[in-house]
Every structure is written in C-alpha cells, then in structure tokens.
Backbone as CSV, one residue per row, in Angstrom:
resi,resn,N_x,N_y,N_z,CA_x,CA_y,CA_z,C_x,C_y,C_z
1,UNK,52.025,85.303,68.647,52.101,86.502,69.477,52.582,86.174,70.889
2,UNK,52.045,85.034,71.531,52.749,84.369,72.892,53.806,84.448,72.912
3,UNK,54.465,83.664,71.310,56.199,83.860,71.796,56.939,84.649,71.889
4,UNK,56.463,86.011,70.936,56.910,87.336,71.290,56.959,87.890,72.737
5,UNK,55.829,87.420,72.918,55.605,88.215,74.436,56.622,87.581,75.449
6,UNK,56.337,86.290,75.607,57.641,85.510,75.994,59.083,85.964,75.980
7,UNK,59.425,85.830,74.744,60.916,86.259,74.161,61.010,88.045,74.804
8,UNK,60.103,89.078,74.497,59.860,89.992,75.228,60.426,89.859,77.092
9,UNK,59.890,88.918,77.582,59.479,89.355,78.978,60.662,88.532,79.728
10,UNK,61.721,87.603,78.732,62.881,87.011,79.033,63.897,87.950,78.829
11,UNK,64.081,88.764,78.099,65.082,90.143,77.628,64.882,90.884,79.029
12,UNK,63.595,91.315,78.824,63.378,92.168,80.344,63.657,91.928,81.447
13,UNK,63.505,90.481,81.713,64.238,89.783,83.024,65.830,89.741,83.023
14,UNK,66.341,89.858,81.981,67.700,89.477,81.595,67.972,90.602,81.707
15,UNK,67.808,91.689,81.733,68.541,93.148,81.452,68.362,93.640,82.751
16,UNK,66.828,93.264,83.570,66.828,93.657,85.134,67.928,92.978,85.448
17,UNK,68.387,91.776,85.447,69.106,90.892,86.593,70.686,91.634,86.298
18,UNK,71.111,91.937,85.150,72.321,92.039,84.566,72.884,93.451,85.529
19,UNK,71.660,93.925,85.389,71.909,95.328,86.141,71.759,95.840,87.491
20,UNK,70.868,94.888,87.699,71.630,94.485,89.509,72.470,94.054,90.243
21,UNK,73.429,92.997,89.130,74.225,92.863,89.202,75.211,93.375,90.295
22,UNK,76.068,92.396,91.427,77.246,93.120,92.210,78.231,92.911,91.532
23,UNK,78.525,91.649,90.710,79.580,91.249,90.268,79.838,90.346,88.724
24,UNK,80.449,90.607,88.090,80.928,89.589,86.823,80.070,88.523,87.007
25,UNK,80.270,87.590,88.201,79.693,86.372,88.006,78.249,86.597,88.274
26,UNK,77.467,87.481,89.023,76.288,87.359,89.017,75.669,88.298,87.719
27,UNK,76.734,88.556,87.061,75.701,89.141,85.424,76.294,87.748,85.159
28,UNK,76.551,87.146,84.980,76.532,85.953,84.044,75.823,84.889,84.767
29,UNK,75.351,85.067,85.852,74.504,84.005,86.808,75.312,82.925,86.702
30,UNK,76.446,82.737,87.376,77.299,81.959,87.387,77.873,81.577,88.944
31,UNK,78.275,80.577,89.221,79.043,80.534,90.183,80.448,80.732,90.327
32,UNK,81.286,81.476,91.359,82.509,81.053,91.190,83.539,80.441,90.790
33,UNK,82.789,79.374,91.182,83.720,77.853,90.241,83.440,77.584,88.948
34,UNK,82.310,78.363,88.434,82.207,77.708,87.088,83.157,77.518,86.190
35,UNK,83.600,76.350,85.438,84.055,76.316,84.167,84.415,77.069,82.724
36,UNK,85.554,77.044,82.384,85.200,77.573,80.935,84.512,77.486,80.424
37,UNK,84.105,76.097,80.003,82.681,75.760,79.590,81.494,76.136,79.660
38,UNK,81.309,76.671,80.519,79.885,76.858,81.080,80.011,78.600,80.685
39,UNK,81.053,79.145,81.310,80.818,80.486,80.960,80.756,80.656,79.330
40,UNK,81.148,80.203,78.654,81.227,80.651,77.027,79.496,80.121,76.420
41,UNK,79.158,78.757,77.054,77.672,78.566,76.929,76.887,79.781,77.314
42,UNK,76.874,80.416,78.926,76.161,81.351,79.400,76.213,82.227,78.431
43,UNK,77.279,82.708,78.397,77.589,83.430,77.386,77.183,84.069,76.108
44,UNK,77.130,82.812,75.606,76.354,83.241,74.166,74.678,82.900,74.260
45,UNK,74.058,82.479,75.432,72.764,82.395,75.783,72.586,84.336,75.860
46,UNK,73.492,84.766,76.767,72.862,86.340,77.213,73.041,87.479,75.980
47,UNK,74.145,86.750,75.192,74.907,87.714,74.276,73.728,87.750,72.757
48,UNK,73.200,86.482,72.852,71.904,86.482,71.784,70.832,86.864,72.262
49,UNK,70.508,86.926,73.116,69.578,87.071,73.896,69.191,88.985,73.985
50,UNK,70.411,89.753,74.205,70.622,90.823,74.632,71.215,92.084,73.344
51,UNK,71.391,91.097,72.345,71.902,91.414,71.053,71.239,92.685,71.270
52,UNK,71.898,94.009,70.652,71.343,95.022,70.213,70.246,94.452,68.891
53,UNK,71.069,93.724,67.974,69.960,93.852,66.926,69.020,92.793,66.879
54,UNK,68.917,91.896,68.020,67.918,91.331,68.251,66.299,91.252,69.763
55,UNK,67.034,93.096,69.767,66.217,93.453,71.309,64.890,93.769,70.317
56,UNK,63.711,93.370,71.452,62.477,93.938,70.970,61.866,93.998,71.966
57,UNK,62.565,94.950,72.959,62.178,96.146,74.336,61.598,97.390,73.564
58,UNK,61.267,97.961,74.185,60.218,99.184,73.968,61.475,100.324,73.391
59,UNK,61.649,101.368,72.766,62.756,102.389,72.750,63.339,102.873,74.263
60,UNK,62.547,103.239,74.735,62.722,103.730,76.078,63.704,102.648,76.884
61,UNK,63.501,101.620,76.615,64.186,100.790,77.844,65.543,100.336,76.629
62,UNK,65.537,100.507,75.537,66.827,100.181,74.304,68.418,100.534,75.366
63,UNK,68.279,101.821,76.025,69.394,102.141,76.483,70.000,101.175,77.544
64,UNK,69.237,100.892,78.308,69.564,99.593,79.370,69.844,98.770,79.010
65,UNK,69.292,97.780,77.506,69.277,96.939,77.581,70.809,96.918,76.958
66,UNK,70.927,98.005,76.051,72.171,98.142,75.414,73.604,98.058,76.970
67,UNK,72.962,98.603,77.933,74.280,98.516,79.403,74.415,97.284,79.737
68,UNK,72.722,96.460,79.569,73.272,94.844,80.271,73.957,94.045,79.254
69,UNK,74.096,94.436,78.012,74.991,93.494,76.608,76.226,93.930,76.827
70,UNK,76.460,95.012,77.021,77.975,95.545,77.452,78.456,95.189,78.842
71,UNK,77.823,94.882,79.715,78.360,94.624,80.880,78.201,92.879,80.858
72,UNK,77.565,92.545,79.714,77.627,90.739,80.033,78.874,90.731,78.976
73,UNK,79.286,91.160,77.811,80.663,91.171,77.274,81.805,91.216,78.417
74,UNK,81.825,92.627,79.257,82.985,92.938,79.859,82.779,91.504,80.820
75,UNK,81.757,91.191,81.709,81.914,90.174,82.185,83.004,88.799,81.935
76,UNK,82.177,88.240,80.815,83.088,87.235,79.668,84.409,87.591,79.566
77,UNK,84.674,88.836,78.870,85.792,89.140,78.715,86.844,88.832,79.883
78,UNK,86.622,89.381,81.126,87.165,88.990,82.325,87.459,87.809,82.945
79,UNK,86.249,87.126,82.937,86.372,85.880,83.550,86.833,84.568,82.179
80,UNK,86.781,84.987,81.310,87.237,83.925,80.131,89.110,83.684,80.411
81,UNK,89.510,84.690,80.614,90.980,84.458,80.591,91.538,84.304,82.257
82,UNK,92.092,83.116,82.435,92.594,82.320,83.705,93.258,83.827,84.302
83,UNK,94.384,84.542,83.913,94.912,85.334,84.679,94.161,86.734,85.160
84,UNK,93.337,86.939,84.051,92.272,87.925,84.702,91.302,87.938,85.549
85,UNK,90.859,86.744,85.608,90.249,86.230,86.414,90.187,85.575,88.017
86,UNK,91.399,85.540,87.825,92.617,85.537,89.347,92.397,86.904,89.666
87,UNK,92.896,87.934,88.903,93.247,89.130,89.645,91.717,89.743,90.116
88,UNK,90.248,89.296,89.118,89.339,89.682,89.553,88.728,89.114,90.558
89,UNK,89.183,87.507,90.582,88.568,86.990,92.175,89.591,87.500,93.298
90,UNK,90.808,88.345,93.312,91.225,88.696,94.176,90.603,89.917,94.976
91,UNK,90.646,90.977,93.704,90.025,91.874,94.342,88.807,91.784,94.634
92,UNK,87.688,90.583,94.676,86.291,90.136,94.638,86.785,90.256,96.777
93,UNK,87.740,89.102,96.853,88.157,88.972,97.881,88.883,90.162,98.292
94,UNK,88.910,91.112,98.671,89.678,92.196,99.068,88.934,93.040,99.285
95,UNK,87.405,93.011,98.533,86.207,93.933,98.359,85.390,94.043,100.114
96,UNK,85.048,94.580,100.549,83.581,94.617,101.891,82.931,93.524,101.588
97,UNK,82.034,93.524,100.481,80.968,92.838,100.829,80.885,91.550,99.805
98,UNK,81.819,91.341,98.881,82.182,90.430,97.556,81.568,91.403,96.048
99,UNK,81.180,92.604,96.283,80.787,93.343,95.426,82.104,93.797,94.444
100,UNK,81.949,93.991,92.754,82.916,94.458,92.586,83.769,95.644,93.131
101,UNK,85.154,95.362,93.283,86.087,96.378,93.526,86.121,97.684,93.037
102,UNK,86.200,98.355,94.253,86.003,99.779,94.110,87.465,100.456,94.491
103,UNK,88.644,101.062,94.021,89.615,101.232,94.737,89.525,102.325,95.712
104,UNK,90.681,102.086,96.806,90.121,102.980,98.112,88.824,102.144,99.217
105,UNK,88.215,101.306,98.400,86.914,100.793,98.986,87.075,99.958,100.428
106,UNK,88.110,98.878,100.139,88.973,98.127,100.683,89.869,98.713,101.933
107,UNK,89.514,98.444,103.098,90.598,99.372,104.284,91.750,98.308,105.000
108,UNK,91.744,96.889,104.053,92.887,96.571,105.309,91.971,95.765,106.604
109,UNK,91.658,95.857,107.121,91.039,95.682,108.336,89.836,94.836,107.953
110,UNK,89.195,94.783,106.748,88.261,93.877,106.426,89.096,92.528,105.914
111,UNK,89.990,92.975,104.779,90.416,92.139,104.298,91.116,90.817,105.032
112,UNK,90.530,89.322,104.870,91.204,88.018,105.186,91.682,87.115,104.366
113,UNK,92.722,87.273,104.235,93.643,86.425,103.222,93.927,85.262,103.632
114,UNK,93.568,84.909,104.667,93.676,83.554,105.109,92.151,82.652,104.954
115,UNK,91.442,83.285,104.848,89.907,81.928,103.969,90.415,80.997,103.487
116,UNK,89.693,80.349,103.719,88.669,79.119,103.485,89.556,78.674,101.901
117,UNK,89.354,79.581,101.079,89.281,79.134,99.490,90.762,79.163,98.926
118,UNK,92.011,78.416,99.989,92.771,77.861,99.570,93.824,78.973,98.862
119,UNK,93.664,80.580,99.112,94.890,81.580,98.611,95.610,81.273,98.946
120,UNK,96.964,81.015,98.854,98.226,80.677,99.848,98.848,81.695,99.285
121,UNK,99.905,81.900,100.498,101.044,83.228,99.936,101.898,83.083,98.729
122,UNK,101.980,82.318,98.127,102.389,81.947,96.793,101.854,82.404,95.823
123,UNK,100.301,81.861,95.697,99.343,82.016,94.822,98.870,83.501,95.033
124,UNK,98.932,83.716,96.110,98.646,85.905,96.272,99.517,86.864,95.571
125,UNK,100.895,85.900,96.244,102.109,86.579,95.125,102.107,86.571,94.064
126,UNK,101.998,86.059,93.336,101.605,85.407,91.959,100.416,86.462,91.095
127,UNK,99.412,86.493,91.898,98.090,87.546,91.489,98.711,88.818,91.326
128,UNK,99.367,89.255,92.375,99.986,90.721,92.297,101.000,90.574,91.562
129,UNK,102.068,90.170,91.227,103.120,90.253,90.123,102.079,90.597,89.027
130,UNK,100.714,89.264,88.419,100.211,89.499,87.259,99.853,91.029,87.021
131,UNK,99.531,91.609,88.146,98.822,92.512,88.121,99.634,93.883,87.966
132,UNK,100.468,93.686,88.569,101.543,94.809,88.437,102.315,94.927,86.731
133,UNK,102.119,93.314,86.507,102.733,93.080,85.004,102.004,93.537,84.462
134,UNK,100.413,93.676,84.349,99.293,94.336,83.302,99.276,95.500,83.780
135,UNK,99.700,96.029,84.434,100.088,97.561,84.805,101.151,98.131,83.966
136,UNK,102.344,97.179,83.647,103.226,97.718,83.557,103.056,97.402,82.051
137,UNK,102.659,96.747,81.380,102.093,96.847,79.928,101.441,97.442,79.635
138,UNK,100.778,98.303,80.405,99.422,99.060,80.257,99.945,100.373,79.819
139,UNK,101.183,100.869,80.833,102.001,102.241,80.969,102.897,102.044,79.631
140,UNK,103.646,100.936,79.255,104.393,100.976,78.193,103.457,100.868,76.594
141,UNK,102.733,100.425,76.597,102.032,100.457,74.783,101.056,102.029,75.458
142,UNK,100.674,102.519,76.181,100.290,104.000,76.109,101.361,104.775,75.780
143,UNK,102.438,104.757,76.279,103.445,105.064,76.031,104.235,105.152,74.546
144,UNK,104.297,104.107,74.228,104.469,103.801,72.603,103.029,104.689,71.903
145,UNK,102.438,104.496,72.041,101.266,105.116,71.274,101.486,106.547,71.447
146,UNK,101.628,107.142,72.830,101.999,108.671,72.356,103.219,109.134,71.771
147,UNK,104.564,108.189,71.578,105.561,108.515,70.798,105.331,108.496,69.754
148,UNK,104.671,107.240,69.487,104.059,107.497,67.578,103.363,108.729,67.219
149,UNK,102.116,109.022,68.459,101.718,110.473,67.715,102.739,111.423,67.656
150,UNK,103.658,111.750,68.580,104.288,112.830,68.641,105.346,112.786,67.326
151,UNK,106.135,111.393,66.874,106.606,111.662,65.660,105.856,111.524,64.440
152,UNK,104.519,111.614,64.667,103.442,111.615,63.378,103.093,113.354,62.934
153,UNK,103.593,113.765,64.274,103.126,115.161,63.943,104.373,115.652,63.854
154,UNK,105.589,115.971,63.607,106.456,116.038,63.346,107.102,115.603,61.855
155,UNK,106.379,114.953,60.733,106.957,114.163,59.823,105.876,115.201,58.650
C-alpha cells in the first residue's frame, strides 16, 4: 500500500510541476543545454509516469493529469528535433521574461540579440529562414489538402 501511495504522490508532483511550467524545458526539468540523450531518458521517465493508462490520481484530477502528458509530449516533440529547437530557443530569447512565446508579447525594446549565449548574425539568420521555411510548408501541404477536398467533392 506504501508504494501506491508513493507512486500516487510522484504523479501528483509531476503533473503540479508540468503545469507550472513557463517553458518546454522546465516541463521536462531540463536544462537548456541538455542533450539528446538526456531529453529522450526524461522523457520516457514523465511519459510512463503520466501515462493516461497508467494514472492512479483521483477522477477529478484525471483531466490535468491528462494536460501535463500532453504538454510533456509537445515538449519532447519540440526540443527532440535540432531545428525546432533553435527556433524555440529563439523565441525563448525574444520572450520578456524566458517564458514561452507569446506573439505580439515581445516589443523590440526588450529584446538582446547580442547575449552572452553566442547568437551571431549568421546563426539568427539561419533560425529565421528555418522558420519562415516551416511557414512556408505549413501554407503549401494546407493548401494541397484543400485542393484535394475540393476535387473530392467534385468527382
């Protein structure tokens, strides 16, 4: 019965922290620098941990716990791939307070692109091309997808 309660009162801590969360890396309790490595370990620590079909939270709290498994996925998801993860430590850096990016949030006047952590105008350039490129893939397969419906309904 201890370890239940245990295993219990580690979910609960895990689903508070997830959801206080400001950012990707602090639902994954991670540092900045962390590794691939380390994030895919964290990873599947929170992702078993937080499992829908292995929660044994009360009903009442099921719904939360179900937001901190989805927001430790989208996390992963983000920070697992090198170029997404650029564009999300950019806008991390572009943010007020290092909280995730809010658009509009950002005025210019906060923002310092010259820190400490080695951006150079190269590597900035570089972030925004990616970003404009996943923009511009984003607009073209939506795109394709509503031509297909429109000649699906037509046939």
């Amino acid at each position: 019965m201890a370890a239940v309660d245990t295993k219990l009162r580690e979910q609960k801590d895990a689903v508070e922290r997830v959801l206080r969360a400001k950012n990707h890396y602090q639902v994954l309790g991670v540092e900045r620098e962390a590794e691939e490595q380390e994030l895919k370990i964290i990873y599947k620590k929170l992702a078993l941990l937080l499992h829908p079909d292995k929660l044994r939270v009360d009903e009442k709290d099921k719904e939360q716990a179900i937001r901190a498994f989805r927001a430790v996925q989208e996390a992963h998801d983000i920070l697992k791939e090198p170029h997404t993860r650029k564009s999300y430590d950019l806008q991390l850096r572009m943010s007020k307070n290092g909280n995730t990016f809010v658009p509009g949030e950002a005025d210019g006047a906060d923002v310092d692109l010259s820190a400490d952590d080695g951006l150079s105008a190269g590597s900035f350039l570089l972030t925004v091309l990616h970003i404009i490129l996943a923009f511009m893939y984003f607009v073209a397969l939506k795109a394709y997808e509503e031509s297909k419906n429109i000649f699906s309904l037509k046939a």
